[in-house]
C-alpha positions in Angstrom: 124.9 76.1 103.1 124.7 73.8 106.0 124.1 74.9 109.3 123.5 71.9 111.3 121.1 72.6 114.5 122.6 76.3 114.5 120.2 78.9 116.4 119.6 82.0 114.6 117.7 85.3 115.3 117.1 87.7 112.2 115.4 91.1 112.9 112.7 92.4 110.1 111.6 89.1 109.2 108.8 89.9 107.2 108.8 89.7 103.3 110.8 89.4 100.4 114.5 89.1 101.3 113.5 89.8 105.1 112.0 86.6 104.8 114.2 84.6 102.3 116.7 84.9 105.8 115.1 83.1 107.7 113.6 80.5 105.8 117.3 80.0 103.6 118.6 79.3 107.6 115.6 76.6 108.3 116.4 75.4 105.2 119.7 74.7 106.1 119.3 73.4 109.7 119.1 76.5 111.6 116.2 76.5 114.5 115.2 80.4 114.0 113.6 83.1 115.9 112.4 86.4 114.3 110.9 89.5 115.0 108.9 92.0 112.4 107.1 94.8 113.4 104.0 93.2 111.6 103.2 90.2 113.9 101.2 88.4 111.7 103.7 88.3 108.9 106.5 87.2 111.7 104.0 84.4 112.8 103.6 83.4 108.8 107.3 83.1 108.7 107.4 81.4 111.6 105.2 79.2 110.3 106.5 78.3 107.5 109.8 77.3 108.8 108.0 74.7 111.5 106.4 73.5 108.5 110.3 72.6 107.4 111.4 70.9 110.3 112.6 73.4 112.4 111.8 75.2 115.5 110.9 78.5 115.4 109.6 81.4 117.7 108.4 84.6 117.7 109.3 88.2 119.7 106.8 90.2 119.8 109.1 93.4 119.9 109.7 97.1 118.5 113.6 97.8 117.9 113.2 101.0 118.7 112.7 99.8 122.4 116.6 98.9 123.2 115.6 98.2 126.8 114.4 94.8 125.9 117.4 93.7 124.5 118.5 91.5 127.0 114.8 90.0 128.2 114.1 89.3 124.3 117.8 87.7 123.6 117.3 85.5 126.8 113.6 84.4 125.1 115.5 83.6 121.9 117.8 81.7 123.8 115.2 80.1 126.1 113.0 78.9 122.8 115.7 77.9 120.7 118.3 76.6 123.3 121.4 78.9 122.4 122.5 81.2 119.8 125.0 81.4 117.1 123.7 83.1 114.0 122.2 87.0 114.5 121.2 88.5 111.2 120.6 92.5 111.9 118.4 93.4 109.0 115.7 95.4 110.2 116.0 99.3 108.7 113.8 102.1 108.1 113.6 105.0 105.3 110.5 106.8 106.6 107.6 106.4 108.6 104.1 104.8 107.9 100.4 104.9 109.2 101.6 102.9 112.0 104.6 104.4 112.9 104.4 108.5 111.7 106.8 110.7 112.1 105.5 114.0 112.8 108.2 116.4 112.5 112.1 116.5 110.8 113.6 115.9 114.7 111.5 113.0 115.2 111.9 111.8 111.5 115.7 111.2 112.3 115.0 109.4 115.5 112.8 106.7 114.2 115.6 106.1 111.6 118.7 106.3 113.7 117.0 104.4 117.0 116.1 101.2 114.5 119.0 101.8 112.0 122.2 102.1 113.6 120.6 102.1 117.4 119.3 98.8 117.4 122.1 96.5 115.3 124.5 97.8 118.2 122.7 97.2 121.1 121.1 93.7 119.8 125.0 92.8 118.8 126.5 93.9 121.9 123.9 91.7 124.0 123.9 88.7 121.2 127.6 88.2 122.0 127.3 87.9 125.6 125.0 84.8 124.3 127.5 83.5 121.8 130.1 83.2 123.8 128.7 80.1 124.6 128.9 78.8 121.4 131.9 76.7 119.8 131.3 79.2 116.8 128.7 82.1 115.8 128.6 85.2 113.4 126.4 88.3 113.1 125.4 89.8 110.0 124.4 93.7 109.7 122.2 94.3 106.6 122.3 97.3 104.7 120.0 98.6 101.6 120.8 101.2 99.1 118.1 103.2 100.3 120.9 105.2 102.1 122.5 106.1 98.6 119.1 108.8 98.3 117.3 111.1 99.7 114.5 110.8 101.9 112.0 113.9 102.3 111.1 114.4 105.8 107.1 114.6 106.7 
């Protein structure tokens, strides 16, 4: 894969193939930004692709907030000069100590506002960005953790 000075923002770039996204971009020639809701595994990743070449940035933002779409897609343009490549892959199955879900109502908000909520609304501003762009793609991630069943708190 060669991707030549493209610009590229992938949500839930953390670990395992979170992070294999962003760094198989960098290795390819892709300046990347990337947001996690851990920051300091986002800043490693971030890291790590400077450390091949590349420019990289972090956003320090929760998907769950879509009223930030447009501020943080301006920063990612800002840093990186431009965008072309959007890789959706931040999901959800259930909540955690820093994020609990108290109750069955809430349960399905946290997973429906970072799940389907946030690849729309982070797509439908990216392409007002891309436009700009001679070409540019977006890519919505998906795990089989849909095919099961998730108990609710």
């Amino acid at each position: 894969m060669r991707l030549g000075n493209k610009k590229a923002f992938v949500t839930g770039a953390s670990r395992g193939i979170s992070k294999a996204i962003p760094m198989a971009y960098a290795n390819a020639g892709a300046d990347v930004a990337v947001t996690a809701r851990r920051t300091e595994l986002q800043e490693e990743t971030t890291r790590e692709i400077e450390s091949r070449g590349r420019h990289a940035c972090t956003l320090a933002w929760y998907l769950r907030d879509v009223s930030q779409v447009d501020d943080r897609l301006a920063d990612v343009r800002e840093s990186l000069g431009g965008l072309g490549i959007v890789a959706n892959n931040a999901g959800v199955l259930r909540g955690n100590e820093e994020n609990p879900v108290p109750d069955p109502e809430s349960f399905w908000d946290y997973i429906m506002d970072i799940n389907p909520k946030a690849v729309y609304f982070v797509s439908q501003g990216a392409t007002k960005l891309m436009k700009e762009q001679e070409s540019s793609i977006i890519i919505n991630l998906a795990s089989d953790a849909g095919m099961r069943a998730a108990a609710s708190p």
